[in-house]
N, C-alpha and C positions, 0 to 999 in steps of 0.2 A: 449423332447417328449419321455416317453416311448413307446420302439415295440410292436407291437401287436402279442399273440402268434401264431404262425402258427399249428394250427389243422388239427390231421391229419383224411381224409374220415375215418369214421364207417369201410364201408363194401369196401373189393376192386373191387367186381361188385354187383351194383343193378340195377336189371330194374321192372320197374312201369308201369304193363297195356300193354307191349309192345307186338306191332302189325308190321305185316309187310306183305305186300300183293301186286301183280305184276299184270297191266290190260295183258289180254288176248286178241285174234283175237274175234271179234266178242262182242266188251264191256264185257267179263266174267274175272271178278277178282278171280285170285287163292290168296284165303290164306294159306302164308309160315308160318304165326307162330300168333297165335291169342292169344291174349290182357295175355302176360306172365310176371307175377310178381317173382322175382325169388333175390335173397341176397344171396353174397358168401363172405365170412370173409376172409381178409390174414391169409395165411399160410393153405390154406385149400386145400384139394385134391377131386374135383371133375367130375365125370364121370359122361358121357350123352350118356344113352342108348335111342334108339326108331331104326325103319324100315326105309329104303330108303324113302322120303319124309315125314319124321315126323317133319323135320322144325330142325335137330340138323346142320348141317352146317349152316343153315339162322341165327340160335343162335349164333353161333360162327361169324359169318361176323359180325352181326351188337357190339357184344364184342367189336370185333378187331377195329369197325369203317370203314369196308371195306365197308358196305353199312348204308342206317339210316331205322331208323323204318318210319311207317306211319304214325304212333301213336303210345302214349304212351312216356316210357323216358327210354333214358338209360345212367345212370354213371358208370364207367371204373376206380377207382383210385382219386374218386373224380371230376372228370370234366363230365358235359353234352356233350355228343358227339355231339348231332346236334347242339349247339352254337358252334363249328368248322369252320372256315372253310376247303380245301382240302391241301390248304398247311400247315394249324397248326395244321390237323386233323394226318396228314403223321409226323410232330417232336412228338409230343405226342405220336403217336403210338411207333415211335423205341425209345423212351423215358421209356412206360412204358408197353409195350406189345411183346413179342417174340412169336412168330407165327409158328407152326412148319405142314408142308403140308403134306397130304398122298402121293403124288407123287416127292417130296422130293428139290424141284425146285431150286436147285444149280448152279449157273452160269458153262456151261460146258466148257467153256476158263477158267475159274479159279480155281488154287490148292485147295484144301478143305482149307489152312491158309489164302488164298488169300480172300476165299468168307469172312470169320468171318473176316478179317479187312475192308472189302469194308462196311459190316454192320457196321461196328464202324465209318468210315469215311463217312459213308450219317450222321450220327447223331452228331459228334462232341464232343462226350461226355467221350472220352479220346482225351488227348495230342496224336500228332503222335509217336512221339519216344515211346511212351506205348505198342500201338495195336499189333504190332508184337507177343513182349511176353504173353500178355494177350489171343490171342488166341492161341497162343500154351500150354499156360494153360488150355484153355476149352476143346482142343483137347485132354489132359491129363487126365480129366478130364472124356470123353467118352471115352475114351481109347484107342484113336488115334493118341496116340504121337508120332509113328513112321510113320503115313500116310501123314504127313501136308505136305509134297511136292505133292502129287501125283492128277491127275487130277478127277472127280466123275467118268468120265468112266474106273477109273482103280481103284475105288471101289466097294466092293458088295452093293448090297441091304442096309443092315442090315448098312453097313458101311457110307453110302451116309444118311441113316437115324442118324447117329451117329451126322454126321458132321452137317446136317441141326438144329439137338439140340443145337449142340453147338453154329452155328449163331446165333439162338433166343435167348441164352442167350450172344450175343456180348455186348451187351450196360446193361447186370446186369438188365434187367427188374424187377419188382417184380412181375408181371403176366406171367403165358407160356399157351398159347390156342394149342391144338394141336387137327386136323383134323383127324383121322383113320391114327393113326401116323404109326400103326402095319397092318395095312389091305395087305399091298404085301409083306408082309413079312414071314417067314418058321414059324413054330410053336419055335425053341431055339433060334432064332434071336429078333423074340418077347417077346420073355421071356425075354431076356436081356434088351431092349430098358425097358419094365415093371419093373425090377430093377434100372433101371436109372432114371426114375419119380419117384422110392419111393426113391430114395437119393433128387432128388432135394426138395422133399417135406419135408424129414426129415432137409433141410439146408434153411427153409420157404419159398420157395416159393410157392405163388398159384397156380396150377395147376388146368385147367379145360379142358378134354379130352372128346371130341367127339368120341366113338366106338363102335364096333360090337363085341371088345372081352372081352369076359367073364371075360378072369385073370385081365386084367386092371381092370375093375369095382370091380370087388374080392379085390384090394388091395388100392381101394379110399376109401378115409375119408365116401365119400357123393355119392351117387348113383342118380340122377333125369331120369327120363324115360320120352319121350316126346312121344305124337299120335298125328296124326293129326293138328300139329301147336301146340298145350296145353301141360302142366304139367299133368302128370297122376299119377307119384309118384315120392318120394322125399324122400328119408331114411337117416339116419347118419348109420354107419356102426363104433362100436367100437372092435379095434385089442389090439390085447394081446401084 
């Protein structure tokens, strides 16, 4: 019997119509994000500007599969998230999604090397005798090879952000979602972490960043602007 080939997804996210909306006190349903169609290609860099409740975090949870739409459909990499369930929806994600938080949520018992192996051992997707070195290469990588002992409270800001990239990328995802990854951070702190997505982006990964700051969006492939739950605009942006 010959194998059948294995094809790979078009787009590394599309969603179709996708809706998502929370009942309220008194039967009042708020809609988070109403009926948003939206394609983003591997290897793309895309920013999402809108206003506190424009629905760009609800955009990002339902990506990640941390929550599901209402309606509508959303693929990630090829897979429909809501044919999941919660425990194959959690190996897919550290499979094919690195998540990077604005508040940076580092185990604070664990060394910045300790947290990037604990990400590699929830998922299994290196040998143990690897994880070690691997993330002291991501740590190298941020350019925190000399911090991998030390715990997040005896790093800065800027440097606890570092380490949090580098977990997202423990298991080599080909997606990174990051939340206002610059939002508590100095103006050259964030400038830095913004030269560290245009490397990852230039080494293909897709990148789709949730923010408020200008330089980020200034240096993505793709610009989308949300209001109100919808799409309002959608640019390519080409760099010299």
């Amino acid at each position: 019997m010959t194998a059948r080939a294995v094809v790979a997804p078009e787009h590394a996210i599309e969603l179709t119509a996708a809706a998502k909306s929370y009942a309220m006190r008194g039967g009042v349903q708020a809609n988070a994000l109403r009926g948003v169609s939206l394609r983003v290609g591997y290897g793309e860099y895309v920013a999402v500007l809108g206003k506190s409740g424009s629905g760009k975090s609800t955009l990002l949870n339902l990506i990640a599969g941390l929550d599901r739409p209402s309606s509508g459909e959303v693929r990630v990499a090829g897979e429909r998230i809501a044919a999941l369930n919660e425990s194959r929806v959690a190996d897919w994600r550290g499979r094919n999604i690195g998540v990077v938080f604005q508040f940076f949520q580092l185990l604070p018992t664990l060394t910045a090397l300790e947290n990037i192996v604990l990400a590699m051992e929830l998922v299994g997707s290196l040998p143990a005798a690897l994880r070690q070195q691997r993330a002291q290469e991501l740590l190298a990588l941020v350019g925190l090879a000399d911090q991998a002992r030390k715990l997040p409270s005896m790093l800065s800001g800027g440097q606890q952000q570092r380490a949090a990239i580098a977990r997202a990328l423990a298991n080599d995802p080909p997606i990174l979602l990051a939340d206002e990854p610059t939002g508590n951070l100095d103006t050259e702190t964030a400038a830095d972490i913004n030269r560290l997505f245009q490397q990852l982006a230039e080494r293909g990964k897709t990148l789709l960043i949730v923010t408020h700051d200008p330089n980020l969006s200034e240096t993505a492939h793709r610009v989308i602007e949300l209001r109100d739950g919808a799409i309002v605009a959608d640019r390519s942006r080409v760099h010299a």
